[in-house]
C-alpha positions as CSV (number, residue, x, y, z in Angstrom):
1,X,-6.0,-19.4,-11.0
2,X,-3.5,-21.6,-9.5
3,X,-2.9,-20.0,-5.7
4,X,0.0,-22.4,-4.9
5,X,2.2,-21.0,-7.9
6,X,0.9,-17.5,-6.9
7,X,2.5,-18.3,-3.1
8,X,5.5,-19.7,-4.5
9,X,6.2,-16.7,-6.9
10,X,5.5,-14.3,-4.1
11,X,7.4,-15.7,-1.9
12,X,10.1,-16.5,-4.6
13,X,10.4,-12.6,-4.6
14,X,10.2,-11.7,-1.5
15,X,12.5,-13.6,-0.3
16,X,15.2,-13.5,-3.1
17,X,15.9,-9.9,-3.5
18,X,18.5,-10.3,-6.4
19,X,18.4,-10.1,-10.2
20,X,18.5,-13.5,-10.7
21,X,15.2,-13.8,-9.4
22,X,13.2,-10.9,-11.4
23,X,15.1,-12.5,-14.3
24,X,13.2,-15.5,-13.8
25,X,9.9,-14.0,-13.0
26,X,10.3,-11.5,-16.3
27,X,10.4,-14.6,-18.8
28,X,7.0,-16.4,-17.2
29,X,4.1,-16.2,-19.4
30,X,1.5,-15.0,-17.0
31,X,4.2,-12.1,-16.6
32,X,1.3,-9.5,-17.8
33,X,-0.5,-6.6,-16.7
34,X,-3.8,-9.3,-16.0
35,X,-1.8,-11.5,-13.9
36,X,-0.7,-7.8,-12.0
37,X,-4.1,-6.5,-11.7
38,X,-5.6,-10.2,-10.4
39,X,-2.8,-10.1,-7.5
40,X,-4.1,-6.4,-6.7
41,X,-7.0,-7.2,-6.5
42,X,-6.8,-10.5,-4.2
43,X,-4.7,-8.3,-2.0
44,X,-7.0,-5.2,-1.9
45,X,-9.9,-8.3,-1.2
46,X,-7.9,-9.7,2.0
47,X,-6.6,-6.1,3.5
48,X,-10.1,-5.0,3.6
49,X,-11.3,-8.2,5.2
50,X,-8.3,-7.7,7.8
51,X,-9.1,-3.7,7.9
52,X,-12.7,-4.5,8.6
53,X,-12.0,-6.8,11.3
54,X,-8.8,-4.0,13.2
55,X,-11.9,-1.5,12.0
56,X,-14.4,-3.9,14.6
57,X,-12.2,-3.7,17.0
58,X,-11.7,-0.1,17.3
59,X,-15.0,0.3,17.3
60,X,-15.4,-1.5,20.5
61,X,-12.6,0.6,22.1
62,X,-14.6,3.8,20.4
63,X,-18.0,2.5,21.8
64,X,-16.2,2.3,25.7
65,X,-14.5,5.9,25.1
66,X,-18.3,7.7,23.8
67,X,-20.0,5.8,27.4
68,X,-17.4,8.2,28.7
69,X,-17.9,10.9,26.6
70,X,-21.6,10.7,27.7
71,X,-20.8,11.0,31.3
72,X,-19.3,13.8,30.7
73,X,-22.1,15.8,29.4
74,X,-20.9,15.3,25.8
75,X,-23.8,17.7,23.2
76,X,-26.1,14.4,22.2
77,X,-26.2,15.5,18.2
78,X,-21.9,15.6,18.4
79,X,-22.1,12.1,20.1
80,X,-25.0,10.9,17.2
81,X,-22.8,11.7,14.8
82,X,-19.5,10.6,15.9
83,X,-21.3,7.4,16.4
84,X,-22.7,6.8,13.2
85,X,-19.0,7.9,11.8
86,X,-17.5,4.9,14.1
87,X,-20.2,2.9,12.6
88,X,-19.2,3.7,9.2
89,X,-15.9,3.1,9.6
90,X,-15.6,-0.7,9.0
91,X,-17.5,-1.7,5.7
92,X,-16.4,1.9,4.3
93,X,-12.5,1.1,5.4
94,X,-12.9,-2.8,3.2
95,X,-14.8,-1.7,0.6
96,X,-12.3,1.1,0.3
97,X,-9.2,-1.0,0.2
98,X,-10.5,-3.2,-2.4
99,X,-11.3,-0.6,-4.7
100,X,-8.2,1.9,-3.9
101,X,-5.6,-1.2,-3.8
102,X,-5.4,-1.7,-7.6
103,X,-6.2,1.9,-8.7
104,X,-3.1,2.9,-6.5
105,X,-1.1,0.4,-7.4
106,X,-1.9,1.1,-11.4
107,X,-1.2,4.7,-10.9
108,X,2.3,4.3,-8.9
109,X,2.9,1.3,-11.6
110,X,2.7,4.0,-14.4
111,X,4.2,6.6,-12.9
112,X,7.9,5.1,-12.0
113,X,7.3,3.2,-15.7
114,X,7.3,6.9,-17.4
115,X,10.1,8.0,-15.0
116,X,12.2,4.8,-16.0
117,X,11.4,5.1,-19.9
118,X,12.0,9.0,-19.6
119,X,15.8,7.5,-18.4
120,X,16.0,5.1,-20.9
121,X,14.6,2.2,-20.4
122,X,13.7,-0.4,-22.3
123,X,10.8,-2.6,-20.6
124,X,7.2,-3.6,-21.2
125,X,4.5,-1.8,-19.0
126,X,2.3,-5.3,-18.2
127,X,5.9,-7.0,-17.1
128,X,6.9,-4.5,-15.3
129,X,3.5,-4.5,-13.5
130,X,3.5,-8.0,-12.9
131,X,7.3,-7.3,-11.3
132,X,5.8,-4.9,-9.0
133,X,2.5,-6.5,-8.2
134,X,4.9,-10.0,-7.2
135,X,6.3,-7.4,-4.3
136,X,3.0,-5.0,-3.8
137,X,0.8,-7.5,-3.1
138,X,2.4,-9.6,-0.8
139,X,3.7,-6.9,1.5
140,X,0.2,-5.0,1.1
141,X,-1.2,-8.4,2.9
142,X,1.6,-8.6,5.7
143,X,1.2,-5.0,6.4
144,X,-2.3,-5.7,7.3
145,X,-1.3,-8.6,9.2
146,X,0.9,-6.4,11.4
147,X,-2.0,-4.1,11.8
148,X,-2.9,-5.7,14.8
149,X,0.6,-5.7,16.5
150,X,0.3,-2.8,18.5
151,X,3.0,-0.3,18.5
152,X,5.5,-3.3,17.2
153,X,3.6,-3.2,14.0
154,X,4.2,0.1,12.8
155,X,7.9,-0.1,13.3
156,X,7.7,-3.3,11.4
157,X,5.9,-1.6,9.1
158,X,8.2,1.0,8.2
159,X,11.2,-1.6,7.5
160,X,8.3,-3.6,5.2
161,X,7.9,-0.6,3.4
162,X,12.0,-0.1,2.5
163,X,12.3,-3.1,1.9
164,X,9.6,-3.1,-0.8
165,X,12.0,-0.5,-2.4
166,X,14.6,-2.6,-2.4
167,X,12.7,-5.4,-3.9
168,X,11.1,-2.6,-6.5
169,X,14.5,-1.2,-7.5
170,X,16.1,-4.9,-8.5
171,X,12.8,-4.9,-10.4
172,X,13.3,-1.4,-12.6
173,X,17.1,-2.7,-12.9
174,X,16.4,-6.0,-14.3
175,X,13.1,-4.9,-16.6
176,X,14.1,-1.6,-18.1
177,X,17.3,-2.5,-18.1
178,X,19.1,0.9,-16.3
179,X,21.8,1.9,-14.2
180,X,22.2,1.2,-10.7
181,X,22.2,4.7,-10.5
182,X,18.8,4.8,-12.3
183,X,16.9,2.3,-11.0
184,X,17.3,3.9,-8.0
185,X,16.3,7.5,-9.4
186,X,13.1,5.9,-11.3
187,X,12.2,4.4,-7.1
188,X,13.1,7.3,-5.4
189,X,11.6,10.1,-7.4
190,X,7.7,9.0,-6.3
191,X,8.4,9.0,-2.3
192,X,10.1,12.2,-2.7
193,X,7.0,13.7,-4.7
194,X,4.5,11.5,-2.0
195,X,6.4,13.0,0.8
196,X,6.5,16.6,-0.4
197,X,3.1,16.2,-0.7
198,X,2.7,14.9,2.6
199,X,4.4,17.3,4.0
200,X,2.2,20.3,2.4
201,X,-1.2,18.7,3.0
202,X,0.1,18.2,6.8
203,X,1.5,22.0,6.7
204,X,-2.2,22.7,5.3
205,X,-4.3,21.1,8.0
206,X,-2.4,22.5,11.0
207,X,-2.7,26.2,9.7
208,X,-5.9,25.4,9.3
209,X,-6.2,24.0,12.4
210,X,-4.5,27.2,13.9
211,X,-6.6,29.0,12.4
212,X,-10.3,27.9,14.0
213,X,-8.4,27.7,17.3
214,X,-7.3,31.2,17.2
């Protein structure tokens, strides 16, 4: 695999958001769902290295807050096993990411490809992946990068993450060949669903919460 023309088309994309530029990346031959998955997985391979190593260091700042905890007369079987769950935390967290990177990414990839096919469009699932993979993967690595900005980074994080839709939506356009008003349907459809989601689950553990409190 050649990693310089993988840099260049990444940052080809991410830093061209325009049609022109997904109409160039479309017609490449290693425009397929292989080339998609490789990406994935190269990105879920360095998150988790970079999780793992934020994971390490929160685990230094867990270590300081349990010698507290201990002072303060902290049950010895709750402190045993919140340390063997701050021990757990880093291989788990980069052997997670690796796995879960291009399993997500396949399963959001397919789901706004039905959306945009159920709106009429006309594109081919392993281009379309590749597209997507071009803007996922890169910004999956620079997320993790900001990881270990503190405060800064999450803020960062959150105009990464719009971004990526904007970068996504040219995609659908170009690919499936829609609508403006489309393209942006087939993008905002998903965070709608993740959210409502979100906001149940959240909803969930706070009752729940309530509940043993009460």
């Amino acid at each position: 695999m050649d990693f310089n023309a993988t840099f260049q088309t990444w940052m080809n994309i991410l830093t061209h958001p325009n049609e022109e530029a997904f109409e160039t990346e479309r017609m490449k031959p290693q425009a397929n769902l292989t080339t998609a998955l490789i990406w994935m997985v190269i990105a879920g391979i360095i998150s988790g290295i970079l999780g793992f190593i934020q994971a390490q260091m929160f685990r230094s700042a867990a270590q300081g807050m349990l010698s507290m905890m201990d002072t303060a007369d902290m049950p010895p079987e709750a402190a045993a096993a919140l340390q063997g769950m701050i021990g757990g935390i880093g291989g788990g967290a980069g052997l997670m990411s690796i796995i879960l990177t291009p399993l997500f990414f396949l399963v959001f990839a397919g789901i706004v490809y039905f959306i945009a096919r159920a709106l009429g469009g006309q594109g081919e699932f392993g281009r379309y992946a590749y597209l997507l993979a071009g803007i996922q993967a890169p910004i999956s690595i620079l997320s993790s990068v900001l990881g270990f900005v503190p405060f800064l980074g999450g803020c960062l994080n959150f105009f990464l993450f719009i971004y990526g839709l904007v970068l996504a939506y040219f995609a659908t356009k170009v690919e499936h060949g829609l609508t403006q008003g489309k393209a942006i349907i087939t993008i905002i459809i998903p965070m709608l669903v993740v959210f409502a989601l979100t906001a149940c689950a959240s909803l969930l553990i706070a009752t729940l919460m309530a509940g043993f409190s009460g």
